[in-house]
C-alpha positions, 0 to 999 in steps of 0.5 A, a space after each residue: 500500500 502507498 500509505 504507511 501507518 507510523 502512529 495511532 491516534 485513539 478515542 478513551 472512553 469505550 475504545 480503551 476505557 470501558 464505561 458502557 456498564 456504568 450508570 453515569 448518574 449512580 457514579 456522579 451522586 457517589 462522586 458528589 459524596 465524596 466530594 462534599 465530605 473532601 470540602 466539608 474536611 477542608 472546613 468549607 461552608 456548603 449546602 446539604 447535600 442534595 442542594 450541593 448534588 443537584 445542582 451540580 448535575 444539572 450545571 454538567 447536564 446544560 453544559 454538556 448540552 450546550 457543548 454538543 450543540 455548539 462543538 464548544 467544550 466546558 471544563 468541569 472545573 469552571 463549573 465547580 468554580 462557579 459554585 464555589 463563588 456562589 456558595 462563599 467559598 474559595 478553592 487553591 488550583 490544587 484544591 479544585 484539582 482534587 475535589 474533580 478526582 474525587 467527583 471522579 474516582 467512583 466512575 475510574 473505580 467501576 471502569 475497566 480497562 477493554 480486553 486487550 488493549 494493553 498489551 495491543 497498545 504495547 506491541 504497537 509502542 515496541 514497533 515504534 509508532 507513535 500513539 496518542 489520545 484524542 477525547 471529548 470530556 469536560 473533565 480537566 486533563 490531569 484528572 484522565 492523565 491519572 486515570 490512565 497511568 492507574 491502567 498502566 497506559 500511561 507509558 505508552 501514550 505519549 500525546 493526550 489531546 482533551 476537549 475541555 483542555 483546548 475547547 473544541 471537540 471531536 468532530 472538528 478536525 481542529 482537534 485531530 490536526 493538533 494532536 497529529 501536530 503534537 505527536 509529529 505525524 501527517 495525516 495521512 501516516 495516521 490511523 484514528 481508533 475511535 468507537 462512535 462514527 460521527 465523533 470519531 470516524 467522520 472528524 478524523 476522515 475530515 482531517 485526512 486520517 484512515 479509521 477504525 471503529 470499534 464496534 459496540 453491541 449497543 451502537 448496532 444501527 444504521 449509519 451514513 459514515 463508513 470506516 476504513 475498517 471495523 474490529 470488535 476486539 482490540 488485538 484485531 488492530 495488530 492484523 489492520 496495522 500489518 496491512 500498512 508497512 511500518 515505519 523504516 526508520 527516518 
């Protein structure tokens, strides 16, 4: 083949990281918890509980809203800002950094990593590719850094592009051309993993990527964007990248 593969662009969540059995909202009520108990220890004044929770909730729901209307992304950390301010009290950037883990740990805690993907991740890394992260969150950058270095990734993926930390997302191909900037590649050396056809497959063919779609049971519908290839386990990226030549060595 003319093009030849020498780095993997990858979604996070469902694609390295497996969210789909979690209940989001389960997982932010117990993240509020904790949370509150973290600000309460540090001798905060906050409302009850359910004021402090819902609130909240309802703040990241409009945002996210606004962000998929828009293709303008939020941090959480502006939210939580926000709040601090109306409720008359003031967080240190490491404070606010730790009151987003803890919103944050019940849902890593119940993630898992997807079957696979490490050690296909490593074989890929020992080949000499390069291999970056590109995700839609509004959860701040060092809150998913932590993350993966919990899952052991965090060796192997060198460029991590998140929405919240450069404010657009997924699909603008902005976001691709920065991580495929940040890593060194072209385009077209570049192979985008990504589990959802319009994010993922549909943004990185607009920035000139080949793609690949994981496929998820509960994403089983009719869709107008084709990916270069499908594979429903991870391993199967290993077969997909022996069909380009790999890099030679510049």
């Amino acid at each position: 083949m003319a093009r030849r593969i020498k780095g993997i662009l990858f979604d996070l969540g469902d694609t390295l990281i497996d969210f789909a059995h979690v209940s989001m909202t389960a997982m932010f009520r117990q993240g509020a918890r904790l949370g509150h108990a973290y600000l309460q220890e540090l001798g905060k004044s906050v409302p009850g509980f359910r004021k402090f929770h819902f609130r909240q909730l309802w703040a990241i729901r409009w945002n996210c809203i606004k962000a998929r209307v828009t293709g303008r992304e939020f941090n959480s950390l502006d939210v939580m800002r926000h709040f601090a301010r109306k409720w008359g009290y003031e967080l240190s950037e490491a404070e606010s950094l730790e009151l987003a883990w803890r919103f944050y740990k019940p849902l890593c805690q119940a993630a898992t990593i997807v079957p696979g993907a490490a050690e296909t991740l490593a074989v890929l890394a020992a080949k000499g590719l390069k291999l970056a992260v590109v995700s839609n969150t509004f959860l701040p950058g060092s809150i998913l850094d932590r993350h993966i270095e919990i899952v052991s990734l965090g060796d192997l993926i060198g460029t991590r592009i998140y929405s919240s930390e450069v404010g657009y997302r997924k699909p603008k191909a902005k976001i691709f051309q920065l991580a495929l900037e940040q890593s060194g590649l072209q385009a077209c050396d570049a192979l985008f993993v990504g589990d959802s056809p319009r994010a993922d497959i549909f943004g990185a063919h607009r920035a000139g990527m080949l793609t690949v779609l994981r496929n998820l049971p509960r994403r089983r519908r009719k869709t107008h964007v084709a990916p270069d290839h499908h594979i429903e386990d991870m391993t199967e990226l290993l077969q997909i990248v022996a069909q380009y030549e790999g890099p030679q060595g510049d």
